[in-house]
C-alpha positions in Angstrom: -190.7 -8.5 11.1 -190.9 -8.8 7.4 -194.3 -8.3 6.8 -194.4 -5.1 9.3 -190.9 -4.0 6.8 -193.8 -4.3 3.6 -196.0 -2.5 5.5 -193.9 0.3 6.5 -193.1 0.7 3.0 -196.4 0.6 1.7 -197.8 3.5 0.6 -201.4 2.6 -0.6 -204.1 2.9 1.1 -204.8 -0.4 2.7 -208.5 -0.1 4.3 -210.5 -1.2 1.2 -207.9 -4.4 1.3 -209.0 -4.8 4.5 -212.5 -4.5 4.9 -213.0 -7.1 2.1 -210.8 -9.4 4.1 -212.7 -9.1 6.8 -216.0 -9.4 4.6 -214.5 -12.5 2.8 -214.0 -14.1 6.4 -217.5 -13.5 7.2 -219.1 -15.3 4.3 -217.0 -17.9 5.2 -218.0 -18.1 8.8 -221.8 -17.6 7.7 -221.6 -20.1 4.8 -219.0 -22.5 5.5 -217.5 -22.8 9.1 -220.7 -22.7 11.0 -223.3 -24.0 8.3 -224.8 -26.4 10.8 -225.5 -24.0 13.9 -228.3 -22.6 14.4 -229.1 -18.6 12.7 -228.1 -17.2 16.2 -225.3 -19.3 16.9 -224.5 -18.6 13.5 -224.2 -15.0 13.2 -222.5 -15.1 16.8 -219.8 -17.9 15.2 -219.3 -15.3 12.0 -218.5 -12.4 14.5 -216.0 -14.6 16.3 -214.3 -15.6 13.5 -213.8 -12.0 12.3 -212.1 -11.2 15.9 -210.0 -13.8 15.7 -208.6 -12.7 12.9 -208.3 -9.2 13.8 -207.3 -9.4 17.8 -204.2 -11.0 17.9 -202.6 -10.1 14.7 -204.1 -6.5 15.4 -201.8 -6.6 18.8 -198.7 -7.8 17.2 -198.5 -5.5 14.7 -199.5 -2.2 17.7 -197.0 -3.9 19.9 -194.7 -4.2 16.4 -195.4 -0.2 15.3 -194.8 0.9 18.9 -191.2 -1.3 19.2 -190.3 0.3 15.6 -190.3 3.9 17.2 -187.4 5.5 18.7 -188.1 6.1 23.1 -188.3 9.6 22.2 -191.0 9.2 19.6 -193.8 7.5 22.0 -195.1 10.0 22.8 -199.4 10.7 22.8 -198.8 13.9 20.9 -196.0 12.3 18.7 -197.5 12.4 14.3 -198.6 9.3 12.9 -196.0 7.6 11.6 -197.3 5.3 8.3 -197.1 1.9 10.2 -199.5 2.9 13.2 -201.8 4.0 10.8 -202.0 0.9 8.8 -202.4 -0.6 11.8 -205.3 1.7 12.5 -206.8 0.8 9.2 -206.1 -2.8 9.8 -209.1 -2.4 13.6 -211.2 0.7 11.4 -211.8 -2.1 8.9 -212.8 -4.4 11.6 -214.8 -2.3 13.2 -216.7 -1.6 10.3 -217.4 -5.2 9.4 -218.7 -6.1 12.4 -220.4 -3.6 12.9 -222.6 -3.8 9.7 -223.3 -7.8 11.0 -224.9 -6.2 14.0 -226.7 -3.6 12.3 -227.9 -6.0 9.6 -228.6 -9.0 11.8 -228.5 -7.6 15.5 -230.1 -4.3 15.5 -231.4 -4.7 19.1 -227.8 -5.3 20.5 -227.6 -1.5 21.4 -224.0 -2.3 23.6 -222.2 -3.8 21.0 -222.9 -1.1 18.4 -222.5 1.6 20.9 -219.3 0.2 21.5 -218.1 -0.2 18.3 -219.3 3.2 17.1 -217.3 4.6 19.9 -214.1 2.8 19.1 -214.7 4.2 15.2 -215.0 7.3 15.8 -211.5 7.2 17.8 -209.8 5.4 15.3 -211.4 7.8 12.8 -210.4 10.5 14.6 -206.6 10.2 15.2 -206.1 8.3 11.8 -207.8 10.5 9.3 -208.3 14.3 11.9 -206.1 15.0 13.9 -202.7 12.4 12.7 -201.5 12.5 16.3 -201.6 10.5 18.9 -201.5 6.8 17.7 -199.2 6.1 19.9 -201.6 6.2 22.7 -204.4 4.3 21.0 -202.0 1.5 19.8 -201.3 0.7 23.2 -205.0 0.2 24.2 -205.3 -1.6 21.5 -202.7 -4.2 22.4 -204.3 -4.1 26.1 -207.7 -4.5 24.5 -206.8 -7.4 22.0 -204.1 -9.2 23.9 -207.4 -11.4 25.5 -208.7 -11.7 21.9 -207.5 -15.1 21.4 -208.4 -16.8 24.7 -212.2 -14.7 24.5 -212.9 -15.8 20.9 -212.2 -19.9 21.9 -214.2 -19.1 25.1 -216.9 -17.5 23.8 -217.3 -20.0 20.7 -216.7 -23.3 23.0 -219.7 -21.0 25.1 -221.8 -20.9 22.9 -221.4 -25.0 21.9 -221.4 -26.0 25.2 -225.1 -27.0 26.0 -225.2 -29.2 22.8 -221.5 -30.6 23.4 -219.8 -31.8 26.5 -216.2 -31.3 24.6 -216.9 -27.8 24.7 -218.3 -27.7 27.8 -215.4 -28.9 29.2 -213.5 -26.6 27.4 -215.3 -23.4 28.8 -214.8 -24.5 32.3 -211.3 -25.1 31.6 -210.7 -21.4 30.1 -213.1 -19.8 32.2 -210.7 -19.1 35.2 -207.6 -18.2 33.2 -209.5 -16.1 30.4 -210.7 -14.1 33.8 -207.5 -13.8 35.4 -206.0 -12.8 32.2 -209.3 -9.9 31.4 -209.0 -8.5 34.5 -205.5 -7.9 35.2 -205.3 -6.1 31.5 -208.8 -4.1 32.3 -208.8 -3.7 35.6 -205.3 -2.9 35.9 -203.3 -2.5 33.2 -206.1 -0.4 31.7 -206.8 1.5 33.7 -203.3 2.8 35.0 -202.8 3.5 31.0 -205.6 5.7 31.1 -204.8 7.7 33.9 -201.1 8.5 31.8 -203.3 9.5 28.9 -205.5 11.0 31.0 -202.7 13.5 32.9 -200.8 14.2 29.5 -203.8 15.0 27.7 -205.8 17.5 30.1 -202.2 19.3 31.3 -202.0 20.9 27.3 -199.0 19.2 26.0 -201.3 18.2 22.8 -203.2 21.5 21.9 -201.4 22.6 19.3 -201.7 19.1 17.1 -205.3 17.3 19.3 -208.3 19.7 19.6 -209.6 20.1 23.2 -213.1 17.9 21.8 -211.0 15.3 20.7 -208.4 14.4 23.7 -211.9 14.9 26.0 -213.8 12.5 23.8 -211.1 9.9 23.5 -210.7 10.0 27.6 -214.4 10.0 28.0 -214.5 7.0 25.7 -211.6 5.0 26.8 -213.0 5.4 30.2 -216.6 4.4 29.5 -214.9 1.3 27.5 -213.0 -0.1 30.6 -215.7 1.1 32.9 -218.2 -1.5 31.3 -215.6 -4.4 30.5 -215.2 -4.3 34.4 -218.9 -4.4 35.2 -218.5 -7.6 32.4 -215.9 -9.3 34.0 -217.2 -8.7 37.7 -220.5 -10.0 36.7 -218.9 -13.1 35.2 -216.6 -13.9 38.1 -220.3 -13.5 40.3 -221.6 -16.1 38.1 -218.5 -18.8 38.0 -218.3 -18.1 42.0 -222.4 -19.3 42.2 -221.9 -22.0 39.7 -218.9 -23.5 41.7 -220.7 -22.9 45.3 -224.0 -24.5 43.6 -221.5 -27.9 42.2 -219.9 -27.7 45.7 -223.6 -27.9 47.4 -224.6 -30.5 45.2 -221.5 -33.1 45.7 -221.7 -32.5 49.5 -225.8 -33.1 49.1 -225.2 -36.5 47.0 -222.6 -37.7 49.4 
């Protein structure tokens, strides 16, 4: 609580802090943390260590700006008060980061820089355009990073696992509940917010403060964005559903 009292009293602006944060956390990753992996496991380690530090301090401090309004100022039309958009620096910078590691190292992953270009220009859009509306986008971004913790220790005990049987263990172990977890936030949760946004933003409340371009675009992309962590997740429940059938084959086979 006292560090979200500093920030609503801080007045500078924090991006620049930010982005070489996130920069210094990288170099670490790269040079430091994950020396002794391999260059693709490498870069992949660095971009996880950058979301860890962003997801969940990212959704306490949305979830923290959103508590600190009055009911009657949640509103997805309401101005940007100076917290939320902190807060909005505090992802922007993230964003940013990571995506110069994929442009830099991982120019052919097209759906990761789609994505994060996407999610920019949103942020860029309500923080520094329009100045309304970061109500609505704080909330997705607690939805989005409230997995963030869980995703980041699967995906890095993931990408261990074939040379390690600790973290092999530890992926089975987290796959289940990490998938429980994403798809009640993006496949319920998510959606449902959308639809709010969705019906407040089309029925005109917001034209006089959120151009028609930019309440379409942020639907559009919000929708795309939960359309395709869906296919994710289904895809990923497919595969633990054939790995455990194959397992179950096997023991009944041996026995």
């Amino acid at each position: 609580m006292e560090l979200l009292a500093s920030l609503v009293a801080e007045e500078r602006w924090l991006f620049p802090a930010f982005l070489v944060m996130y920069a210094a956390i990288y170099c670490v990753g790269q040079l430091l943390v994950f020396r002794r992996w391999a260059p693709r496991q490498r870069l992949d380690g660095a971009s996880c260590l950058i979301s860890l530090f962003h997801g969940t301090p990212a959704a306490l401090a949305a979830a923290g700006a959103i508590l600190a309004l009055p009911a009657g100022s949640r509103s997805f039309a309401a101005p940007n008060e100076r917290l939320q958009e902190h807060v909005l620096d505090y992802s922007v910078a993230y964003f940013t980061m990571d995506l110069l590691h994929y442009l830099a190292f991982l120019p052919g992953d097209v759906l990761f820089i789609a994505h994060h270009l996407a999610t920019l220009f949103v942020f860029l859009t309500c923080r520094y355009i329009v100045r309304h509306g970061a109500y609505a986008l704080l909330v997705l971004l607690v939805l989005a990073e409230v997995t963030s913790l869980l995703q980041n220790v699967w995906t890095l005990a993931g990408i261990w696992r074939d040379q390690s049987p600790a973290a092999a263990r530890v992926y089975g172990a987290l796959s289940p509940p990490f998938y429980v977890l994403y798809t009640l936030v993006r496949g319920v949760a998510g959606p449902f917010f959308l639809l709010k946004m969705t019906v407040f933003y089309l029925s005109g409340q917001a034209v006089d403060v959120i151009p028609w371009w930019v309440r379409i675009s942020w639907i559009v992309v919000v929708g795309t964005a939960i359309a395709v962590s869906n296919l994710w997740i289904w895809n990923l429940w497919m595969e633990l559903f054939r790995e455990r059938k194959q397992a179950m084959a096997k023991a009944k086979k041996d026995t």
